[in-house]
Structures are given as C-alpha cells and as structure tokens.
C-alpha positions in Angstrom: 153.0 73.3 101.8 152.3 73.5 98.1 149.8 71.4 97.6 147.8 73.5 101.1 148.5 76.6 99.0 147.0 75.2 95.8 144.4 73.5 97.5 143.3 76.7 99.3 143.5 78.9 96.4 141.3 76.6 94.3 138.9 76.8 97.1 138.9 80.3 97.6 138.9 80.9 93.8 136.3 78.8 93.2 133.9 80.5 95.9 134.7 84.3 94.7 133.6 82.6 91.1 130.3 82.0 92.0 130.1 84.6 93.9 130.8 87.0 91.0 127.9 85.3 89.0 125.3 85.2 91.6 125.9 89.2 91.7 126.1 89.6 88.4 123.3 87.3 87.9 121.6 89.6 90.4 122.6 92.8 88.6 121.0 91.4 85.3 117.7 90.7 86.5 117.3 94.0 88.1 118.5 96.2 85.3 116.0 94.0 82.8 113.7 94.5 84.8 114.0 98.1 85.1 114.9 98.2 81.3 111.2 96.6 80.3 109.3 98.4 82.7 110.5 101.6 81.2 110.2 100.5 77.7 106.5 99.5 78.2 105.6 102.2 80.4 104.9 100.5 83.5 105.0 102.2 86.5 106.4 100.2 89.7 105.7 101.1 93.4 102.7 101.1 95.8 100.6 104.2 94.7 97.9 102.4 93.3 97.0 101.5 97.2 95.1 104.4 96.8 93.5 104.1 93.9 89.6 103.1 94.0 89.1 99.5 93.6 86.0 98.5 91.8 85.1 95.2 93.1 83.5 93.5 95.8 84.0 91.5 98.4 81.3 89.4 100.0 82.5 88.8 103.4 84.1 91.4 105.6 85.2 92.4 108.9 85.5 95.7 108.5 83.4 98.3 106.5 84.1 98.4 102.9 82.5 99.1 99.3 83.5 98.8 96.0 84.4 102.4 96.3 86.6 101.9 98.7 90.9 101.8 97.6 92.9 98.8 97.2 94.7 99.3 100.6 91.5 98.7 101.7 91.2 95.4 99.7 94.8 94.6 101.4 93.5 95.0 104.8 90.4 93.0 104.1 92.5 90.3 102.8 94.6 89.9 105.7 91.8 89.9 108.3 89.6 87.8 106.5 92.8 85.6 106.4 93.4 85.6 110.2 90.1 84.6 111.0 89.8 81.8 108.9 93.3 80.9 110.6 92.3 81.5 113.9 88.8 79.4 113.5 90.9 76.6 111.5 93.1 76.6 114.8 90.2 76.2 116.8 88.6 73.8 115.4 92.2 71.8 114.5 93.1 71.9 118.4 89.3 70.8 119.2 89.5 67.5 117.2 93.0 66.7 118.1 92.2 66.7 121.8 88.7 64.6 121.1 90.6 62.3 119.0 93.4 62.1 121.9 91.1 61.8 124.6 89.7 58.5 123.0 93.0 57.1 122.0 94.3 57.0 125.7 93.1 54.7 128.0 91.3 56.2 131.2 93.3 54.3 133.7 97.0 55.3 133.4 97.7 58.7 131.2 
C-alpha cells in the first residue's frame, strides 16, 4: 500500500510540475511580449487591413490596384492560392490515372 501511495504521488507530482512550467512558461512569453511591444511602440492587432497597400500584384482573380488595402492583398493571396491548388489537383489526378492506366494490364483489372 505504501509503495502504490508513493508511486502515485510521484506520478501525480511529477505531472502538476510540468504542468506549472508549461503555464508559467506560457505566462512569460506573453507578458515579454506585451512588455517589448509597448516599450518599442508597436502596435498589435489587425487594423492595418485597412490600410492602403502600395504594391502590386501581377496576377489576380479579382479586381485590385496598388491602391487597394492589405485585406485586399489577403484575399488575393488566398485565391490565387486555391487555384494554383485546384489546377495542381487537376493536373496531379490527370497523371496518376495515365500513369495507372499503363501500369495495369488490359485483360484482368
């Protein structure tokens, strides 16, 4: 019975150790990080979505301009990113069933 409750205890202090670093590891890199942005002025969050963006981007799906906001340049980014998935699928899916076609043998499969 001992040697259960010493067993046990070990294991359950053990797991409330790390526990108690891996929040308070947590709890560090938060408040330094809150703690530098302030001291170097830095301003966290998404309101710069709407700020104008400046650049360019040569191929689009939907209308934009280098005046247009970084939200803009978001949605862009993920459409631009979608077709270039979807035609990769395509085109991945095409040659797998051309190279699988000529791998079986026309008689049985």
């Amino acid at each position: 019975m001992l040697q259960w409750l010493r067993s046990n205890a070990l294991y359950w202090g053990g797991q409330i150790a790390v526990l108690v670093c891996v929040v308070y590891g947590f709890y560090w890199l938060i408040d330094n990080t809150i703690v530098n942005l302030a001291r170097q002025g830095t301003a966290s969050g998404f309101s710069f979505l709407g700020d104008r963006s400046g650049f360019g981007i040569s191929q689009t799906l939907v209308e934009y301009s280098e005046d247009s906001s970084y939200g803009r340049v978001l949605l862009v980014g993920f459409l631009n990113t979608l077709l270039v998935a979807g035609v990769s699928i395509f085109f991945a899916t095409l040659l797998g069933f051309l190279l699988v076609s000529d791998a079986c043998p026309e008689t049985g499969w």
